[in-house]
MOPAC internal coordinates of N, CA, C and O (Angstrom, degrees):
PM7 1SCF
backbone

  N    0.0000 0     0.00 0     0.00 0    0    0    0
  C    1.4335 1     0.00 0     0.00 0    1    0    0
  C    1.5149 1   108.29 1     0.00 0    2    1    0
  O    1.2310 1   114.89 1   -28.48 1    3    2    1
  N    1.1418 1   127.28 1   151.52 1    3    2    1
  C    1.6470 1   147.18 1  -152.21 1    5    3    2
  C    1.8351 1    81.21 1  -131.98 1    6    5    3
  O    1.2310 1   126.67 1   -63.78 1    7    6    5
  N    1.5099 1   104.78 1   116.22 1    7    6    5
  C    1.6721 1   110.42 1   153.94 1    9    7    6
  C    1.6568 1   117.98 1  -127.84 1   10    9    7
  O    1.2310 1   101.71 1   -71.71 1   11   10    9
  N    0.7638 1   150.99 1   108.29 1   11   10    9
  C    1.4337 1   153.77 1   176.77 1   13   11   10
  C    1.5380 1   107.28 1   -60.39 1   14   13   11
  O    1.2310 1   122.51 1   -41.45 1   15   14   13
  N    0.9892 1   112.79 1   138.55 1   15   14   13
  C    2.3463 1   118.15 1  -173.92 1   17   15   14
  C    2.2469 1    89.13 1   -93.48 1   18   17   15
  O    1.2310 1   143.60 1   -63.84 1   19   18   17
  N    1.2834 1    71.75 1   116.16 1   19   18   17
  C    1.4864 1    86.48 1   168.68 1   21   19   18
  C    1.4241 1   100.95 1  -132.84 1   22   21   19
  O    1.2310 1   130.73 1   -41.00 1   23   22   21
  N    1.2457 1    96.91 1   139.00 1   23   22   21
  C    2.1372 1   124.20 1  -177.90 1   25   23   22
  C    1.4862 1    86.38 1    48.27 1   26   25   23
  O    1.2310 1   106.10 1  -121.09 1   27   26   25
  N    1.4045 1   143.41 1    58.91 1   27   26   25
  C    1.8002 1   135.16 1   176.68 1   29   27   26
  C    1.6438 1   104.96 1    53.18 1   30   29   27
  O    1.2310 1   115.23 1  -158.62 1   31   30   29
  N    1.2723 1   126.65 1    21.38 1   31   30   29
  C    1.8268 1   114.82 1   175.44 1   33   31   30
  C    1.8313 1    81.64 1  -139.01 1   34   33   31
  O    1.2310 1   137.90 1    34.96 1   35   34   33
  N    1.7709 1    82.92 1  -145.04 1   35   34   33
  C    1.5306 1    92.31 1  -166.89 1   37   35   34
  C    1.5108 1    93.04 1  -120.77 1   38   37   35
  O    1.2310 1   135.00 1   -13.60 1   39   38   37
  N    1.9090 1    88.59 1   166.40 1   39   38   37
  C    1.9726 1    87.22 1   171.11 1   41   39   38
  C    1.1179 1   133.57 1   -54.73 1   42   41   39
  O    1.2310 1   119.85 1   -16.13 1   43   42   41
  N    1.1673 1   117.88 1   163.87 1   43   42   41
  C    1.8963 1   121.63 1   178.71 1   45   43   42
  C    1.4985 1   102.54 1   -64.25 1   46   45   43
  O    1.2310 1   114.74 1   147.42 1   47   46   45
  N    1.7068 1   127.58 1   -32.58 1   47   46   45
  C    1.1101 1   105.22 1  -152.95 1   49   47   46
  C    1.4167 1    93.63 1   -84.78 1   50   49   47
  O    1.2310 1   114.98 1   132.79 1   51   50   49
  N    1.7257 1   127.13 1   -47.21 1   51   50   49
  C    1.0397 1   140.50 1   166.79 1   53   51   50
  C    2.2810 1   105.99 1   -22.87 1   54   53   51
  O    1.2310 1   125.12 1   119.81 1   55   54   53
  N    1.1595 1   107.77 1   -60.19 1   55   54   53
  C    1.3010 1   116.36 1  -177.87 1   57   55   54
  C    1.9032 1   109.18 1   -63.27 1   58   57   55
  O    1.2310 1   123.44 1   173.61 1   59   58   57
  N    1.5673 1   111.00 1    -6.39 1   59   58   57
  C    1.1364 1   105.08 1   175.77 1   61   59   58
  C    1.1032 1   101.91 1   -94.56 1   62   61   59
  O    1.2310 1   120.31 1   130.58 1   63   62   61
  N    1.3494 1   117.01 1   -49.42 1   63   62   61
  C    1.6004 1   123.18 1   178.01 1   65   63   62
  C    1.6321 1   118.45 1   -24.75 1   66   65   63
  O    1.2310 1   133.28 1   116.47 1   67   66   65
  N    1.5678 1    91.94 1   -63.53 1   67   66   65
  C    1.5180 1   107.62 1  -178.06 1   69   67   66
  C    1.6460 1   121.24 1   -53.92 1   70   69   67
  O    1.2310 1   131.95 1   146.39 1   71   70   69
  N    1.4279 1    94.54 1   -33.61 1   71   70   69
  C    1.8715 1   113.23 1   165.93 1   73   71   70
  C    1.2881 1   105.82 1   -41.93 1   74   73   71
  O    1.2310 1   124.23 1   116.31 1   75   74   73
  N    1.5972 1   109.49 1   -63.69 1   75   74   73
  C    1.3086 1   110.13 1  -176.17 1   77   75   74
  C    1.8844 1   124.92 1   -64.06 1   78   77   75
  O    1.2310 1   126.37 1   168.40 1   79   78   77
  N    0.8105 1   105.36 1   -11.60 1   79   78   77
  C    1.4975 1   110.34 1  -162.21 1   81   79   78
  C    1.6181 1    97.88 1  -102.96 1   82   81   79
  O    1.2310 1   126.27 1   150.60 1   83   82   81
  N    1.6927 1   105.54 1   -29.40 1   83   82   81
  C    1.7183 1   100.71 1  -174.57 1   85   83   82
  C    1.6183 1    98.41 1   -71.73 1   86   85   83
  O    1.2310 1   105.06 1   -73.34 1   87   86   85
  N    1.3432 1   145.25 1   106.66 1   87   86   85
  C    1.3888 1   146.46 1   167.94 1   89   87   86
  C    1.3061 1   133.05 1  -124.19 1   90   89   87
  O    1.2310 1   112.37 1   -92.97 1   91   90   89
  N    1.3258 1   132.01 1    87.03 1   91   90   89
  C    0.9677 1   128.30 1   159.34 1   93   91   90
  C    1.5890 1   136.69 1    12.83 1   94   93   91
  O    1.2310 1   109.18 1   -87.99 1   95   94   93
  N    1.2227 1   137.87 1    92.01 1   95   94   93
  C    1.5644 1   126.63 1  -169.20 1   97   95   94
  C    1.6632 1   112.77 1    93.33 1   98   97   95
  O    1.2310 1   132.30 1   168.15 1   99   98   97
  N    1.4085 1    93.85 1   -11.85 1   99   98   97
  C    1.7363 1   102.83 1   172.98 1  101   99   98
  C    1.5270 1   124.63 1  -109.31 1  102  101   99
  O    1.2310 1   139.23 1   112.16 1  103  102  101
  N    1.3666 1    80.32 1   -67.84 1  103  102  101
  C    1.9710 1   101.48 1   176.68 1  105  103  102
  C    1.0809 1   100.85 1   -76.60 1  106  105  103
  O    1.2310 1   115.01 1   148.92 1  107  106  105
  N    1.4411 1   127.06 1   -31.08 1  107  106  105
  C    1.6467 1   117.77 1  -144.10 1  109  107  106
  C    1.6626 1   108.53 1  -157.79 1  110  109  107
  O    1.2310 1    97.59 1   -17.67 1  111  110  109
  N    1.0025 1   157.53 1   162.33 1  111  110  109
  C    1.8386 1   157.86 1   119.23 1  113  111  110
  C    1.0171 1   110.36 1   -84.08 1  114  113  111
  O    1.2310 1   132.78 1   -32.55 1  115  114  113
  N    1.3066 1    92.92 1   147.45 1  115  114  113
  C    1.8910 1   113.16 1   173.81 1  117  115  114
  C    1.5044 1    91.61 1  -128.66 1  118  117  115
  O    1.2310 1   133.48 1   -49.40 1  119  118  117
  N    1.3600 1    91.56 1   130.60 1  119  118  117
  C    1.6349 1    99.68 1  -171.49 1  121  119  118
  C    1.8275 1    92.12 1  -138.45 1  122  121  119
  O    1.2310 1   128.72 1   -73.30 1  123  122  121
  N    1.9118 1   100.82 1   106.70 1  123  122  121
  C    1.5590 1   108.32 1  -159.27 1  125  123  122
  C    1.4988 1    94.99 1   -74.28 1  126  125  123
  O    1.2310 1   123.14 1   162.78 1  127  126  125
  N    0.9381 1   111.59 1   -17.22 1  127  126  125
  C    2.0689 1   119.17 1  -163.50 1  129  127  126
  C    1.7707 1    97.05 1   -61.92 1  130  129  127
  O    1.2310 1   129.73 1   126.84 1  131  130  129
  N    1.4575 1    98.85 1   -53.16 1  131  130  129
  C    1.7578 1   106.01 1  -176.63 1  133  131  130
  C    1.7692 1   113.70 1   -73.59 1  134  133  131
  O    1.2310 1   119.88 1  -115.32 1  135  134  133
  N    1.3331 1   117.84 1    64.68 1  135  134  133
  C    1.6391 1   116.26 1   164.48 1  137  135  134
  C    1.0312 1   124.24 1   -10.65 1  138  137  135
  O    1.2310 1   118.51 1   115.46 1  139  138  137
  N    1.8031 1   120.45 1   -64.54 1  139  138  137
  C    1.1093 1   128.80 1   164.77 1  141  139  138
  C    1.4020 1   154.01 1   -26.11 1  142  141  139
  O    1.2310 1   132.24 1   139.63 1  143  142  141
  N    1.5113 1    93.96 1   -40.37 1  143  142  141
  C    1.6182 1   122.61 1  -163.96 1  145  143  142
  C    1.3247 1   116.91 1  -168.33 1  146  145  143
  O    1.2310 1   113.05 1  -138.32 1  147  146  145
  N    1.5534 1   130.75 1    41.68 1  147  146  145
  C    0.9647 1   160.10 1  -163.80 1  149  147  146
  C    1.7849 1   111.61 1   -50.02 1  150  149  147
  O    1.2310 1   118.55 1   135.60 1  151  150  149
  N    1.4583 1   120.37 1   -44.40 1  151  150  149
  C    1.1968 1   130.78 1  -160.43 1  153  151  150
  C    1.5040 1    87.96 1  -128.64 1  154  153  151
  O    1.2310 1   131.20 1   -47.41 1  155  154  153
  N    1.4805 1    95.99 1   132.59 1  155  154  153
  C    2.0378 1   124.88 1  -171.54 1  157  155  154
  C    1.5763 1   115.97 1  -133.34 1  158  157  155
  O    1.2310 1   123.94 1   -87.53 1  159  158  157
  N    1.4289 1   110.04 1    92.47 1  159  158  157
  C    1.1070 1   101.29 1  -147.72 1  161  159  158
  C    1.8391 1    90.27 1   -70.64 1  162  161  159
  O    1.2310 1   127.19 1   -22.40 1  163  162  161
  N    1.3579 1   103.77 1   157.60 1  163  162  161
  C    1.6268 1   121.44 1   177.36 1  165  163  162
  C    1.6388 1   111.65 1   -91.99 1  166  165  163
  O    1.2310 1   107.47 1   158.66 1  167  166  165
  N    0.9645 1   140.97 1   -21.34 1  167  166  165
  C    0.9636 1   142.42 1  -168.37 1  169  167  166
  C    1.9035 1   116.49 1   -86.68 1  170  169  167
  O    1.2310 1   118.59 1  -113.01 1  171  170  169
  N    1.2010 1   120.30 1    66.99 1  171  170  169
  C    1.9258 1   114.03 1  -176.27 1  173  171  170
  C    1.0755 1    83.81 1   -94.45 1  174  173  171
  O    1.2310 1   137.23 1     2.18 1  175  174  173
  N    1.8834 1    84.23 1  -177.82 1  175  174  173
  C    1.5545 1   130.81 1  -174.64 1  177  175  174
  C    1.2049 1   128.30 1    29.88 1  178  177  175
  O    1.2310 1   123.63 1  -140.32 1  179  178  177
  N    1.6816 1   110.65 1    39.68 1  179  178  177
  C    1.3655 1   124.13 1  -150.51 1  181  179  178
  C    2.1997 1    73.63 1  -119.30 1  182  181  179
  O    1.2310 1   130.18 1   -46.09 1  183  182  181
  N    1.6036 1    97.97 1   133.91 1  183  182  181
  C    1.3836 1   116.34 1   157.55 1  185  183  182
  C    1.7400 1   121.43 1   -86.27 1  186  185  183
  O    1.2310 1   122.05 1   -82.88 1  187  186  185
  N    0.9403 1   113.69 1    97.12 1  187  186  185
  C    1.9780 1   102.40 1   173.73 1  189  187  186
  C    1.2821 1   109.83 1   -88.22 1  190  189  187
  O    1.2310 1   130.62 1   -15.65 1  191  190  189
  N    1.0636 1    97.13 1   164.35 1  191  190  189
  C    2.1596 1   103.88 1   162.51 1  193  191  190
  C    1.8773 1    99.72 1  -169.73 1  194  193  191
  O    1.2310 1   137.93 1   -55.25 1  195  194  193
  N    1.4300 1    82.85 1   124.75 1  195  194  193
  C    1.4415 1    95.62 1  -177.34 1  197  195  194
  C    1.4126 1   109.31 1  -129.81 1  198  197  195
  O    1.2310 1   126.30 1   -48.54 1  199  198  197
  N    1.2813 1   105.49 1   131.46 1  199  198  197
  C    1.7127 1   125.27 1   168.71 1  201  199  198
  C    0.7382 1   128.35 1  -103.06 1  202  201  199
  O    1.2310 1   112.94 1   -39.03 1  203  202  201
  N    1.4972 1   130.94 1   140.97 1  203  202  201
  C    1.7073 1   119.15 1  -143.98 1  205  203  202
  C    2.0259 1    80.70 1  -146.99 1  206  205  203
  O    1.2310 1   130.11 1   -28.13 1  207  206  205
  N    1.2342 1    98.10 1   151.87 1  207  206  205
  C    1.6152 1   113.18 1   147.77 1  209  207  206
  C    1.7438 1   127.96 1  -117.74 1  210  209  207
  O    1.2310 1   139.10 1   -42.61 1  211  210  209
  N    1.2049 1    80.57 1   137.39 1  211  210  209
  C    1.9655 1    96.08 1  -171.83 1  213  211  210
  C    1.8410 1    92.13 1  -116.66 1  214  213  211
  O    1.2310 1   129.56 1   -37.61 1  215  214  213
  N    1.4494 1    99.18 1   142.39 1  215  214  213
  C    1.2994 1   121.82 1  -175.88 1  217  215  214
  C    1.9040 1    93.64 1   -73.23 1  218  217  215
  O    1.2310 1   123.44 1   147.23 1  219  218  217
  N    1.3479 1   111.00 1   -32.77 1  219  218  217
  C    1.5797 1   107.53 1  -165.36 1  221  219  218
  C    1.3917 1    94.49 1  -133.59 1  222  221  219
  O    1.2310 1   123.31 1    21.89 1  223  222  221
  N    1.2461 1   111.27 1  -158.11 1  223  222  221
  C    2.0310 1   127.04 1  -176.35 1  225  223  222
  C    1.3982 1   109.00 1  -147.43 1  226  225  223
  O    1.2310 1   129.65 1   -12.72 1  227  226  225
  N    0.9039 1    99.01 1   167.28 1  227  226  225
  C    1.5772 1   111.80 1  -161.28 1  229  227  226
  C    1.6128 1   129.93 1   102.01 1  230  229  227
  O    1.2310 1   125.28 1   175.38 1  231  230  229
  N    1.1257 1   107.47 1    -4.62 1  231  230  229
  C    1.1911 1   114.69 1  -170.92 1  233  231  230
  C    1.7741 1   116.37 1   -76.79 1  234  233  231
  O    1.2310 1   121.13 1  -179.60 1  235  234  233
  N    1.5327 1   115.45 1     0.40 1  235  234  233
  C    1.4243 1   129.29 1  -179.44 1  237  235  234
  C    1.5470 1   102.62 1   -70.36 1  238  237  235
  O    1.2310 1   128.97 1     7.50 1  239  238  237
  N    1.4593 1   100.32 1  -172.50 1  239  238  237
  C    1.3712 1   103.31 1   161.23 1  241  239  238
  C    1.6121 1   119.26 1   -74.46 1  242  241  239
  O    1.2310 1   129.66 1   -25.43 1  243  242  241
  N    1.3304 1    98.97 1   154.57 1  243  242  241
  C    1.6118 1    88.62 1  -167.65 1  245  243  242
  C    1.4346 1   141.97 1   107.33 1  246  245  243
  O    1.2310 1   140.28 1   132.86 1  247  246  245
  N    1.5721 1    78.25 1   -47.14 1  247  246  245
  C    2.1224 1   112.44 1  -158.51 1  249  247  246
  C    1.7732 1    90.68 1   -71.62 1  250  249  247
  O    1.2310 1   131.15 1   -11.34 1  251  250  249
  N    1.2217 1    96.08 1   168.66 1  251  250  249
  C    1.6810 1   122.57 1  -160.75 1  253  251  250
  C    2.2308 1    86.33 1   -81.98 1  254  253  251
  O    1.2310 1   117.68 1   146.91 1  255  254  253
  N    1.0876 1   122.01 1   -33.09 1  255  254  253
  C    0.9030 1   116.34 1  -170.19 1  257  255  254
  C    1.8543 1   104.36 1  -121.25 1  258  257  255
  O    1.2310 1   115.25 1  -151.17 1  259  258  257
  N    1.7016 1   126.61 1    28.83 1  259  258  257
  C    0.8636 1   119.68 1   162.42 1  261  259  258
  C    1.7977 1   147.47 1   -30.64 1  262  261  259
  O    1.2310 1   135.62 1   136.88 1  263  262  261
  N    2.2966 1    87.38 1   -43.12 1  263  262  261
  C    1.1821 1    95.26 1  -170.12 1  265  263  262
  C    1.6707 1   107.90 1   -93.16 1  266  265  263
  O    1.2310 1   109.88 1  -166.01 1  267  266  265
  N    0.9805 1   136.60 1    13.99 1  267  266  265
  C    1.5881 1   152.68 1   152.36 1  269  267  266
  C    1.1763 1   121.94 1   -91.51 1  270  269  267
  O    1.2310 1   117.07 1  -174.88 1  271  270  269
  N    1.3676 1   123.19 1     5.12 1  271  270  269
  C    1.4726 1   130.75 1   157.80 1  273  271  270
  C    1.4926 1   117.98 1   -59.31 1  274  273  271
  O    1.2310 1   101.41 1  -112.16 1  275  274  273
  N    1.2796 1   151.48 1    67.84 1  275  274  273
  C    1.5052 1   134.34 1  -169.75 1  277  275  274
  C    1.9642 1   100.37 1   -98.76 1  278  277  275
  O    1.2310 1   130.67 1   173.91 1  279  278  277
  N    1.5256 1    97.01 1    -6.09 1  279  278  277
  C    1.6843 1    80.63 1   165.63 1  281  279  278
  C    1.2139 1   144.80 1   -54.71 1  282  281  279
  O    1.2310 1   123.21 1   125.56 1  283  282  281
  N    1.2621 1   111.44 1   -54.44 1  283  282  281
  C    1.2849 1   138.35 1   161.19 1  285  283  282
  C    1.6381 1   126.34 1   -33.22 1  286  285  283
  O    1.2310 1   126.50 1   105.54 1  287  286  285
  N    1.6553 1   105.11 1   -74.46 1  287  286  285
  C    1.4129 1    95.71 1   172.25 1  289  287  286
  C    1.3335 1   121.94 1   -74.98 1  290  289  287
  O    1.2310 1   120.80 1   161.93 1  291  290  289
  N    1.2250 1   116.08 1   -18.07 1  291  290  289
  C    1.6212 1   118.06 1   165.95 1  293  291  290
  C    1.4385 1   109.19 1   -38.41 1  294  293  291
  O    1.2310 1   132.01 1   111.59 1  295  294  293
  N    1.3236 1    94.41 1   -68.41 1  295  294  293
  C    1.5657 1   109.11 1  -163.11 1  297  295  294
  C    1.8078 1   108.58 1   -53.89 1  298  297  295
  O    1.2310 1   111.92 1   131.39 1  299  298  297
  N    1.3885 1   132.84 1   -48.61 1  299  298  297
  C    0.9843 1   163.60 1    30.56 1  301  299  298
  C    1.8871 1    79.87 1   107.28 1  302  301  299
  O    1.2310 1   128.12 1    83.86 1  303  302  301
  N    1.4321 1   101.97 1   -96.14 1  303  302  301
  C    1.8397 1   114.88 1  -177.04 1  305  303  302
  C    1.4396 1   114.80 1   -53.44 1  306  305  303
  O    1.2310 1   122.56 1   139.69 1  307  306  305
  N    1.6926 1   112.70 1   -40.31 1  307  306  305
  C    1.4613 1    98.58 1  -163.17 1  309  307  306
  C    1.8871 1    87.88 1   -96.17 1  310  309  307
  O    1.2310 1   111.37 1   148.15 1  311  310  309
  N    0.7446 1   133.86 1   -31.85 1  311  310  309
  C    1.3394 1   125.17 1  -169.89 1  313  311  310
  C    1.9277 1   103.40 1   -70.31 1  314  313  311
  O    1.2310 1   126.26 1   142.65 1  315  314  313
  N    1.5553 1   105.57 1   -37.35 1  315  314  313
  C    1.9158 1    80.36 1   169.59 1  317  315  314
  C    1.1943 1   114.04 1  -105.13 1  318  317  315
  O    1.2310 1   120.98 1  -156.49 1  319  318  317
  N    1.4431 1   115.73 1    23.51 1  319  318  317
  C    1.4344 1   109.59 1   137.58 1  321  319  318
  C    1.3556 1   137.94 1   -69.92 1  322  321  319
  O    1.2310 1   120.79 1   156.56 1  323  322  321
  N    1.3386 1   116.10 1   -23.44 1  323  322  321
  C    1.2459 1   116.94 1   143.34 1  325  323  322
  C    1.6196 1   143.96 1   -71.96 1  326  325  323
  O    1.2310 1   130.03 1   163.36 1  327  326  325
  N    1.5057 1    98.27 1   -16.64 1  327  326  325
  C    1.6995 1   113.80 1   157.45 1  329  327  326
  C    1.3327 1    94.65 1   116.68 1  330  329  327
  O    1.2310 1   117.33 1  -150.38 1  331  330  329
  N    1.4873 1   122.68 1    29.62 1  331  330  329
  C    1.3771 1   111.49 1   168.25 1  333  331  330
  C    1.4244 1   107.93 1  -105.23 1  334  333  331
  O    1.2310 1   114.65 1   -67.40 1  335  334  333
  N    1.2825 1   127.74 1   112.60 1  335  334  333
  C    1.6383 1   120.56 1   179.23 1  337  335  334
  C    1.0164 1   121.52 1  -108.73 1  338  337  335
  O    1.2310 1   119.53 1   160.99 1  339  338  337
  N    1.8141 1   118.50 1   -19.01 1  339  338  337
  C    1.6322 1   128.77 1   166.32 1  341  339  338
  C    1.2965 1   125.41 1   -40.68 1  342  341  339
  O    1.2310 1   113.48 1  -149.85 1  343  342  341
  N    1.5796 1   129.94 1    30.15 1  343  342  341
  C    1.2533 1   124.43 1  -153.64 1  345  343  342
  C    1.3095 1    95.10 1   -73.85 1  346  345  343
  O    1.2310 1   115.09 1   -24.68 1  347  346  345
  N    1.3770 1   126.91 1   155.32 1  347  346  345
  C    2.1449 1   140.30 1   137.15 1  349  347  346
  C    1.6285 1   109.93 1  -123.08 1  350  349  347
  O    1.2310 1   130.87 1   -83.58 1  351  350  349
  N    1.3692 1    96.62 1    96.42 1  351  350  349
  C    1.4923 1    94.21 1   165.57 1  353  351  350
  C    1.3146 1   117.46 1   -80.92 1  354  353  351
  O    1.2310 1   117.43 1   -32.81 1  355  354  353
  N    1.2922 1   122.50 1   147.19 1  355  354  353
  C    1.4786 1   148.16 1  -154.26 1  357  355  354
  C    2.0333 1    97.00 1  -117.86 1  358  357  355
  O    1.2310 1   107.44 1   -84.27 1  359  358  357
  N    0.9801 1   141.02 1    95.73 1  359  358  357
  C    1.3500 1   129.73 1   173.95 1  361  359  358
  C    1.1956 1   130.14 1   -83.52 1  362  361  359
  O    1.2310 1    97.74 1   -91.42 1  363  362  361
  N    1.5579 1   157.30 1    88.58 1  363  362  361
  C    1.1517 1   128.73 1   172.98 1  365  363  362
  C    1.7941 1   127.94 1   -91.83 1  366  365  363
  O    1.2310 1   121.12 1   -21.61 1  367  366  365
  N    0.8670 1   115.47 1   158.39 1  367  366  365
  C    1.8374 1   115.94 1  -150.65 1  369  367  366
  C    1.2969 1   113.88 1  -115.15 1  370  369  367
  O    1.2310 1   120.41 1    -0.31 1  371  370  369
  N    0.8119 1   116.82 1   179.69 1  371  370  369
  C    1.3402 1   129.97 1   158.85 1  373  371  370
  C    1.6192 1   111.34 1    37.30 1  374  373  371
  O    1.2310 1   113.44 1  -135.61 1  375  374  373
  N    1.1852 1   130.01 1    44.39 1  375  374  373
  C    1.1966 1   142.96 1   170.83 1  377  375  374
  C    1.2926 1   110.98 1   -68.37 1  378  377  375
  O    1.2310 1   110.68 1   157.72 1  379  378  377
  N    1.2373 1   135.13 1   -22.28 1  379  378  377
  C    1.4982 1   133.09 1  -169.61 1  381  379  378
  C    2.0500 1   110.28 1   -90.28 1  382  381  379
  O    1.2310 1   138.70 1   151.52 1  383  382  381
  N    1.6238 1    81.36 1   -28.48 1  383  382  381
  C    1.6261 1   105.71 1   177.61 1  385  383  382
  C    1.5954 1   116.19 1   -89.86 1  386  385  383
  O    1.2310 1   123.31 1   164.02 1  387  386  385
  N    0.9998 1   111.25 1   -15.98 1  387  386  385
  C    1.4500 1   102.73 1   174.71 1  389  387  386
  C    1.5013 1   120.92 1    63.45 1  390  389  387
  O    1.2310 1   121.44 1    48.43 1  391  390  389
  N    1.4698 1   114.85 1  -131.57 1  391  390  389
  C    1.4320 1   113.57 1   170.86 1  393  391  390
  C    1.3145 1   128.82 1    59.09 1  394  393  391
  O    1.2310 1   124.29 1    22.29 1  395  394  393
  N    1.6758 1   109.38 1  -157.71 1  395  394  393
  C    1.6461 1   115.64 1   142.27 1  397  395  394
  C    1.0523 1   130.52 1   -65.04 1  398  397  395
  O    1.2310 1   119.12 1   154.14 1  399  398  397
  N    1.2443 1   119.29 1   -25.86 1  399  398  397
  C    1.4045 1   109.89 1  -168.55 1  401  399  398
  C    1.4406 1    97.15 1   -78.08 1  402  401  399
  O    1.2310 1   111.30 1   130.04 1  403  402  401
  N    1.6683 1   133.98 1   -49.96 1  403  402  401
  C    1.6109 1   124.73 1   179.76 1  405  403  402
  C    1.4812 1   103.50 1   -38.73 1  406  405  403
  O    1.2310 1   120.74 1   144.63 1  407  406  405
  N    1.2109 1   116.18 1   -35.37 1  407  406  405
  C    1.7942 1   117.73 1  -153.79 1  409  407  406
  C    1.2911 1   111.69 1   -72.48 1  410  409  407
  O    1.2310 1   129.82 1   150.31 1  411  410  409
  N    1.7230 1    98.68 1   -29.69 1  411  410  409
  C    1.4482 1    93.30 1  -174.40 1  413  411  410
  C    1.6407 1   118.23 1  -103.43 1  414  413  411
  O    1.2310 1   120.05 1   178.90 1  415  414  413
  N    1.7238 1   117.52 1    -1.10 1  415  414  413
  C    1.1575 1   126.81 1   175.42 1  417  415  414
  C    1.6593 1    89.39 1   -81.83 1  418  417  415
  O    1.2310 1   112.09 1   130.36 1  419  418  417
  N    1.5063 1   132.53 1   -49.64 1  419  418  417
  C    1.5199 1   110.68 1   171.64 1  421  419  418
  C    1.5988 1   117.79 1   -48.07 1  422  421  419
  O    1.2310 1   122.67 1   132.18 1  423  422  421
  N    1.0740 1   112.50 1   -47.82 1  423  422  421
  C    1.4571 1    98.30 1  -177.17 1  425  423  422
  C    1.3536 1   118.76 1   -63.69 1  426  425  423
  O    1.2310 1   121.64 1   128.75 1  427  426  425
  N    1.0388 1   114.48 1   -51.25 1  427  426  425
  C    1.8108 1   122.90 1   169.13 1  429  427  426
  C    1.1916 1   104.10 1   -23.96 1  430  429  427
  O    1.2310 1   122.23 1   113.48 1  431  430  429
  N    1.6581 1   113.33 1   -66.52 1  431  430  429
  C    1.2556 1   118.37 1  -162.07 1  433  431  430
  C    1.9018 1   105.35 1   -70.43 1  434  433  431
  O    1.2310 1   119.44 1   132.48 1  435  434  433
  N    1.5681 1   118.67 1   -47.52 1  435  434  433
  C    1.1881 1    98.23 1   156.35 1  437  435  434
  C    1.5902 1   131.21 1   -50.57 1  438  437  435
  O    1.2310 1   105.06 1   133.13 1  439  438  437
  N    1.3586 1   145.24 1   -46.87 1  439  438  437
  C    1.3059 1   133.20 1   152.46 1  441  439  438
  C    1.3030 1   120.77 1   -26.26 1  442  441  439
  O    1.2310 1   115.55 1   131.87 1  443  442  441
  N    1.4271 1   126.06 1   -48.13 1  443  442  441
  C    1.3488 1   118.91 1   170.77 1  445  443  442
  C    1.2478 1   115.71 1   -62.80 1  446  445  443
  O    1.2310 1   113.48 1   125.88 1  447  446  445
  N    1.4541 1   129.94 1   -54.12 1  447  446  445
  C    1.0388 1   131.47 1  -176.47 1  449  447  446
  C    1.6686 1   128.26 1   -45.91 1  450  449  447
  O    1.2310 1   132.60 1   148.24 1  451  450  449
  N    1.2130 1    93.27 1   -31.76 1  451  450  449
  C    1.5852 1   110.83 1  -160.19 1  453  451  450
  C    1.6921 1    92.39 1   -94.68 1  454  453  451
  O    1.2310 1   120.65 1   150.07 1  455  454  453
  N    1.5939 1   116.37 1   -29.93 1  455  454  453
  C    1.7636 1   116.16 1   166.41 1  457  455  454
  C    1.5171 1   102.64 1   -60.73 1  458  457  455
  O    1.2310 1   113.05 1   116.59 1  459  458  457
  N    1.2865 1   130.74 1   -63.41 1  459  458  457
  C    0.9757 1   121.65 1   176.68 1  461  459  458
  C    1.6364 1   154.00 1   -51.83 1  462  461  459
  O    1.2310 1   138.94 1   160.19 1  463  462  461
  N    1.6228 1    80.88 1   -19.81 1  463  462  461
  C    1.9852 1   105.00 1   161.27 1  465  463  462
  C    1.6870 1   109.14 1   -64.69 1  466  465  463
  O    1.2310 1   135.10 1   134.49 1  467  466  465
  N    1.6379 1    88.40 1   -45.51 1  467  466  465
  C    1.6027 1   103.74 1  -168.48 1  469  467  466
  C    1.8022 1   110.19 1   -61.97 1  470  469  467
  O    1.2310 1   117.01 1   140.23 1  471  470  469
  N    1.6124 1   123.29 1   -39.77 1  471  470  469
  C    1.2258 1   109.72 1  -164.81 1  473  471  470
  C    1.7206 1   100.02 1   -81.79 1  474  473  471
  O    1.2310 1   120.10 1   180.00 1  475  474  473

């Protein structure tokens, strides 16, 4: 899946999508008896990998704009709440900048991509 970082999260429509998909008895149980641990997500042994575009960089660990990242763990919380935890995010950058620097966050991200076909 392809998500673009809008306001540091994801799109509205994207965030509707996910509305739909978070479901009770499908994606997930809520089991009121267990206090503890109430919600089980249904969904294992499922691999994701998601690639996202950012207008700028930095948004990793580290990065100048780390703490305005809310894509990531968003994506991150509601997805292993359903029991998917295999995430590989794929990043591409600097979309707002164009240039070399876009050219070479595509390739990066193709290099990764193409490691990851490979293993």
């Amino acid at each position: 899946m392809g998500i673009p970082m809008y306001n540091f999260s994801v799109p509205s429509a994207f965030k509707a999508y996910i509305d739909q998909i978070v479901r009770v008895g499908r994606t997930f149980a809520f089991e009121p008896e267990n206090r503890d641990t109430p919600y089980k997500g249904l969904v294992h042994g499922k691999t994701m990998f998601i690639i996202t575009a950012r207008g700028a960089s930095g948004y990793g660990a580290g990065g100048s704009f780390e703490a305005y990242n809310h894509q990531d763990p968003y994506l991150k919380a509601v997805f292993g709440f359903l029991g998917i935890t295999d995430i590989t995010f794929i990043h591409i950058e600097n979309d707002e900048f164009g240039g070399q620097s876009l050219a070479q966050s595509i390739a990066d991200a193709q290099a990764k991509i193409a490691e990851l076909i490979a293993a």
